[in-house]
N, C-alpha and C positions, 0 to 999 in steps of 0.2 A: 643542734645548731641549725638554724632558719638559713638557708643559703642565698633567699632573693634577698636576706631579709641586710646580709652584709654587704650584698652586694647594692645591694639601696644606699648602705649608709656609706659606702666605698666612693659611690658617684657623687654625695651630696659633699663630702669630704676633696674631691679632687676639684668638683666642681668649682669651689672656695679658695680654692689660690691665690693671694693676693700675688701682684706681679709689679716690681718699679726694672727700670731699664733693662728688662728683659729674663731677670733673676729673681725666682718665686722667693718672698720674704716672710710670710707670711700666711694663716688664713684666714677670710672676713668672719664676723659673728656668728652672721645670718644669711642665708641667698635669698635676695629677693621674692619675690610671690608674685606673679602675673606681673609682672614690673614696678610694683610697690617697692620704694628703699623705707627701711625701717630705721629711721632715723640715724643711729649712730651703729646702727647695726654693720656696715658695710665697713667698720675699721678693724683691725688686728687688735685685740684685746690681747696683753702681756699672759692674764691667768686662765683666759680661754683657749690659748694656743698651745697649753701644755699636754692634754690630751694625744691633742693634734701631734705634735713636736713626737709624743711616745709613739703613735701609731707609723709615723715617717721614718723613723730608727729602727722599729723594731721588723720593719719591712726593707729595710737596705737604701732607704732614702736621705741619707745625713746632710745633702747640701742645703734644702730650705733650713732647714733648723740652725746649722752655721750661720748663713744669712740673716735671719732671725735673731738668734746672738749678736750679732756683730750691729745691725740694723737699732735695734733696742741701745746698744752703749754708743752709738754715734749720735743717739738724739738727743744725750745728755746737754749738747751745748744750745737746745733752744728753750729752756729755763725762761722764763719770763720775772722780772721784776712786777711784782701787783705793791703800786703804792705806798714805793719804800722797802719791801717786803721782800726776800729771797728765801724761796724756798729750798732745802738743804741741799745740795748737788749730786750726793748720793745717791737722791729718791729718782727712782726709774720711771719713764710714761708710765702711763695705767693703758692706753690704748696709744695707736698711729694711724692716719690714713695715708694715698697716695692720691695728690692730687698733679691737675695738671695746669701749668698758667697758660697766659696771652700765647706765648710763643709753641704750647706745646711741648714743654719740658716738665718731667712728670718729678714730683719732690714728696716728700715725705714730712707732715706734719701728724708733731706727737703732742698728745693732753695729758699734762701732771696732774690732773684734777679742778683745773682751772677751766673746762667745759662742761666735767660732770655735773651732774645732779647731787647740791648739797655743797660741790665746791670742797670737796677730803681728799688729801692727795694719798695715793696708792700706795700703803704700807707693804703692802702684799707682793705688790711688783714686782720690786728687788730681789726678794725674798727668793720668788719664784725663780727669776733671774738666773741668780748665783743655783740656785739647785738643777735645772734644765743646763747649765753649762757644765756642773760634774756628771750627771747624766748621760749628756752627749760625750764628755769625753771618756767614759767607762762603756760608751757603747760601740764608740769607732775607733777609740785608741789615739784619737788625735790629745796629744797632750799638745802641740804648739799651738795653740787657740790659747789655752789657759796660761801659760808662757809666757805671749803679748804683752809688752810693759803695757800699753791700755787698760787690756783686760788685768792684771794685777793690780793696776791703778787702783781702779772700778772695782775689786775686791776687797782693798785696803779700806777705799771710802765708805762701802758697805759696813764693813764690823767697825769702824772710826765710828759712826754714828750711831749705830743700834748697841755700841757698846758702852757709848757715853757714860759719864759718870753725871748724877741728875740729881734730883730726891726721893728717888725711889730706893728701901730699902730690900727690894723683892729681887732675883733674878729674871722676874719674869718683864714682858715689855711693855708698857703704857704705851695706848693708841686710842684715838681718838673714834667715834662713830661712825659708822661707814665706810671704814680704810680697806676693808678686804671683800670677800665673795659676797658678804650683806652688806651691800654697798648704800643703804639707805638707811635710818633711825631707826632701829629695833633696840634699842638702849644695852647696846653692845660695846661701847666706852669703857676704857679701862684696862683692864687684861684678858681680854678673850682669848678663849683656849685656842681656836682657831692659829689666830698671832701666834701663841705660844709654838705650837707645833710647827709651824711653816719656820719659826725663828731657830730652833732647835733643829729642825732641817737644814736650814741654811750656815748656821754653823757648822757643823759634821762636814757639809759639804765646801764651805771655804777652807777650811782647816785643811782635806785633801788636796785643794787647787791652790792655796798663795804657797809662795816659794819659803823656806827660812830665811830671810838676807836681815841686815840691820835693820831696815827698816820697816819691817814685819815682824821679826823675832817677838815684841813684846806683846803687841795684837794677836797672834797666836799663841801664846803662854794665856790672855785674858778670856781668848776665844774658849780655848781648850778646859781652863778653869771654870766659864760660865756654862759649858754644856751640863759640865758635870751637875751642880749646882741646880740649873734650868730643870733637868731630869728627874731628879731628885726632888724637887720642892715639889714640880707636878704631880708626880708620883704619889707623894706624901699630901696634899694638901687639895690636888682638885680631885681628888680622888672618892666615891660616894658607893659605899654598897651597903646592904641591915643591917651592918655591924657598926660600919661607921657613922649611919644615920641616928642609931642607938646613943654613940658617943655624943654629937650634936643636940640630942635632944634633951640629951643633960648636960648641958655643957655649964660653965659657973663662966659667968662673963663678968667684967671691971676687973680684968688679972691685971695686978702689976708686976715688974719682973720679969727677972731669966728661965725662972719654973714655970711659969703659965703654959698650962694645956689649951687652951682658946687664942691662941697668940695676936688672931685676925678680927675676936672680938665680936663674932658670930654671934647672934642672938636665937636661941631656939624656939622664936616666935617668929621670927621671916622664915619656918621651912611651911613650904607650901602644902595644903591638902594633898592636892593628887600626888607627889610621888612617895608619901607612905604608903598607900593602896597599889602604889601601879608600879614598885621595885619589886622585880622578884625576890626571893631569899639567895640565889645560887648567883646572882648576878650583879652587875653592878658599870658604873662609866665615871667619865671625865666633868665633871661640872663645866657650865658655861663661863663661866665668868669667878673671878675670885677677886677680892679687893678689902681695905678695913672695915670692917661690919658690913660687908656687901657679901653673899655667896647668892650666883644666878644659879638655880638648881634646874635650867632649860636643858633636855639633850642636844649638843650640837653635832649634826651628823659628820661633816666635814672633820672638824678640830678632832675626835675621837678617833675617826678611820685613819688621818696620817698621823696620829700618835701610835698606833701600832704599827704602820707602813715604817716610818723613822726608826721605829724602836726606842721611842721611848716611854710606852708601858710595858712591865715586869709580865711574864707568860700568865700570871693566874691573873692580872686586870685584863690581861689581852683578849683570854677565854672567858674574864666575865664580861665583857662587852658584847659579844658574839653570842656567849647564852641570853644577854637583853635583848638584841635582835631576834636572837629564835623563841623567847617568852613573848614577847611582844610584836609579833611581825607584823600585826595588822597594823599596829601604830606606827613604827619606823619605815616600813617595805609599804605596805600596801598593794593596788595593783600595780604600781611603779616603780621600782626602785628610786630612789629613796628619799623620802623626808626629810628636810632640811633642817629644821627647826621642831622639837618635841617639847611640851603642847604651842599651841598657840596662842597668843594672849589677846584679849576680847576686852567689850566695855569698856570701864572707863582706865583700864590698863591699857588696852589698846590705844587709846585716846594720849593718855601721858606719855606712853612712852612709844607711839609711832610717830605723833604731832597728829591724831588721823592721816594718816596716812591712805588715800584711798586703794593703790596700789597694794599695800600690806594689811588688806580687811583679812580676818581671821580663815586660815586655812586654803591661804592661797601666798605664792610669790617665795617675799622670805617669812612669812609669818603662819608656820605650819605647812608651805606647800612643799610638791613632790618633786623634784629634780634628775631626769633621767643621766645627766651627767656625773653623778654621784656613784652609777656604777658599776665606774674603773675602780673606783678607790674602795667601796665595798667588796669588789673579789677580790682585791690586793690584799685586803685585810683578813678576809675570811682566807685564803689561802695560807697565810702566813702565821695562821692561829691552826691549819688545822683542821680548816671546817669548811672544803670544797664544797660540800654537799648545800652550805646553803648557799653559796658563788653560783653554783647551779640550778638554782630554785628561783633565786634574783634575775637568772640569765634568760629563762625559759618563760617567765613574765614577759622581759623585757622585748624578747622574740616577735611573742605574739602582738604585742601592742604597738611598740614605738613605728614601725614601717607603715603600719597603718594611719597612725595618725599624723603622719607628713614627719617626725623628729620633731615634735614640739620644743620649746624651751623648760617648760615646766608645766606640771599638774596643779587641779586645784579641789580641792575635798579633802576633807578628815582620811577616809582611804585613796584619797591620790588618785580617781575614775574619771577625773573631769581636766579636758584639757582646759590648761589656764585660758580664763577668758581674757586676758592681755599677753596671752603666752606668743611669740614669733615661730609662727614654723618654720622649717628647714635649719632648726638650730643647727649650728655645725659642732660645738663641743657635744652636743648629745649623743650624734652621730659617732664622733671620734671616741667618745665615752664608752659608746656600745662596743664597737669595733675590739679598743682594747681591754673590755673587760673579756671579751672572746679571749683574744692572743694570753691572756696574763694564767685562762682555766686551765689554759693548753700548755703551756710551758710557765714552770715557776720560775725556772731561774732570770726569766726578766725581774724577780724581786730584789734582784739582787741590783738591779740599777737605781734603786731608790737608797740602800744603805749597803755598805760592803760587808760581803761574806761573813770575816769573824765579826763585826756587829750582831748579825742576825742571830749566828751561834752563842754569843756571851749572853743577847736576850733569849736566848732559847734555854 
């Protein structure tokens, strides 16, 4: 362990406090640089503050994160009408800032996706939401937080919506482009594994926090019925190692019927060159995306790392993920922990499906670049597979480089050596990132704040 190196990121972490009437709520993006504000950098981002949120807990700090909690479900009622149009009430900001008016009274305005970039409101949010609220309460023991008819409210309206009944045949979640951490066109529509896993978190973790009364009993009977179900389909279906690639590439497609083997309609002419050459035989992941005649065969490093943090992949997908990692480290890891996106798509793929995007040219941002925030949830993963050794390999990179180069946001290079040339330094989730992927080498049983105990044991 680098000891300036945490103490670096310990400052840059406090330093970011956001503060409204005297009560830390929050922390910003990004700290400023020479007094440069980085645009929207300077607001409380919902999925950036989870880090954070872990690091303040697992240090004996629980009141910003209550605040936090509570701060997030209060801003539900500035919902904006766009032109007829209401967006569902359930959906949580994506970010808040704290401003201050004429008079000097500091208020707190939150964005549903109605300032972002692209204009997608924040699937993810919520998600995050309800999981950092079972979290805090499994770590301070405060269950009268979750108790609050508010907070119940705001739990019922959560699974109410993502549980809907639609035309989707799948348990899995339809979302649209850009709702989550790839928050711009990467042609990530659809079912992104990502989604899945944050949804199947969030599950698990409503199911512990709503009460049984009348008016949940049934939402938790459908809760409890979709996790299974969610688990399971993943398992079965995004599922990709030599063997199953073998089954795909002879697949017989036009099945009609209850017996069809190709149920999804897969054609074994969309599997792409590179990952027959580049799967090892011992190993295997989560597919990006699943849909009818659509399978995106990209690695996504997020959507995989909390499908084992959740536990919802089986112990032998768990270890072969972790053996892809360690077959492959220069592509995943690199000099930075970790790769967002495996490979990157270029030409005129890039073209189609970023819109050119200039932000997302190949092997930078989200399309191939490196993200040092990535990894907390890489040791959480490798730890819980089993495989310290490479938590410590990720760590000792991360050591040496990130203090140095201010906490960048991201990397940019095939191996991840190049600080992003639009990257913001003094990121704070990077910082907070590092921080807890230390705490988590050191002590496992904070794993157990992501799923409880006999989960971890029935997936073991």
């Amino acid at each position: 362990m680098n000891a300036d190196a945490l103490a670096s990121a310990y400052e840059l972490l406090h330093s970011s406090v956001m503060t409204c009437g005297g009560e830390p709520v929050g922390t910003v993006a990004a700290v400023a640089t020479y007094g440069a504000e980085a645009e929207n950098y300077h607001d409380c981002f919902v999925r950036d503050f989870v880090p954070s949120a872990l690091v303040f807990l697992a240090d004996g700090q629980p009141a910003i994160v209550r605040n936090f909690l509570r701060t997030v479900l209060k801003l539900r009622s500035q919902h904006q009408r766009i032109h007829g149009h209401q967006i569902e009430p359930a959906v949580l900001p994506a970010s808040f800032r704290v401003t201050t008016d004429e008079t000097g009274r500091e208020r707190i305005r939150a964005d549903f996706g109605d300032h972002a970039i692209g204009r997608v409101a924040p699937v993810d949010a919520m998600m995050w939401w309800v999981i950092l609220l079972n979290i805090y309460c499994r770590a301070t023991g405060d269950k009268a937080l979750a108790a609050e008819p508010e907070v119940q409210r705001a739990l019922r309206g959560v699974l109410e919506l993502t549980l809907r009944e639609g035309f989707e045949v799948f348990p899995t979640l339809l979302v649209p482009d850009g709702s989550f951490m790839i928050d711009r066109r990467m042609g990530v529509y659809g079912h992104p594994l990502e989604i899945q896993s944050l949804f199947y978190g969030m599950l698990v973790s409503a199911i512990e926090l709503l009460r049984d009364t009348p008016e949940s009993h049934t939402l938790l009977a459908l809760a409890e019925k979709r996790t299974n179900m969610l688990r399971n389909y993943v398992q079965l279906f995004y599922w990709l190692d030599m063997e199953r690639l073998n089954e795909i590439h002879r697949y017989r497609t036009e099945e009609f019927g209850s017996g069809s083997i190709n149920m999804l309609n897969i054609y074994p002419e969309s599997i792409p060159d590179w990952v027959v050459d580049w799967l090892p035989p011992r190993s295997g992941y989560l597919v990006g995306n699943l849909g009818p005649g659509r399978m995106d065969f990209r690695f996504f490093a997020l959507g995989n790392l909390l499908a084992i943090i959740f536990g919802i992949t089986s112990p032998r997908e768990g270890q072969g993920i972790m053996r892809l990692y360690q077959d492959r480290w220069d592509d995943l890891i690199g000099n930075m922990p970790a790769k967002l996106v495996y490979p990157a798509v270029a030409g005129k793929e890039w073209v189609f499906m970023t819109g050119s995007d200039p932000k997302n040219v190949p092997w930078s941002y989200h399309n191939g670049g490196n993200w040092p925030v990535l990894i907390w949830a890489f040791v959480a993963a490798a730890m819980k597979t089993g495989r310290g050794d490479l938590a410590q390999l990720a760590l000792d990179g991360a050591d040496r480089a990130l203090p140095q180069a201010k906490w960048p946001e991201y990397y940019d290079g095939r191996a991840g050596n190049l600080i992003g040339r639009r990257a913001h330094l003094n990121q704070v989730w990077s910082a907070a990132g590092y921080i807890l992927g230390h705490k988590l080498a050191e002590d496992e049983t904070l794993l157990d704040l992501f799923c409880a105990v006999d989960q971890r044991e029935a997936a073991g």
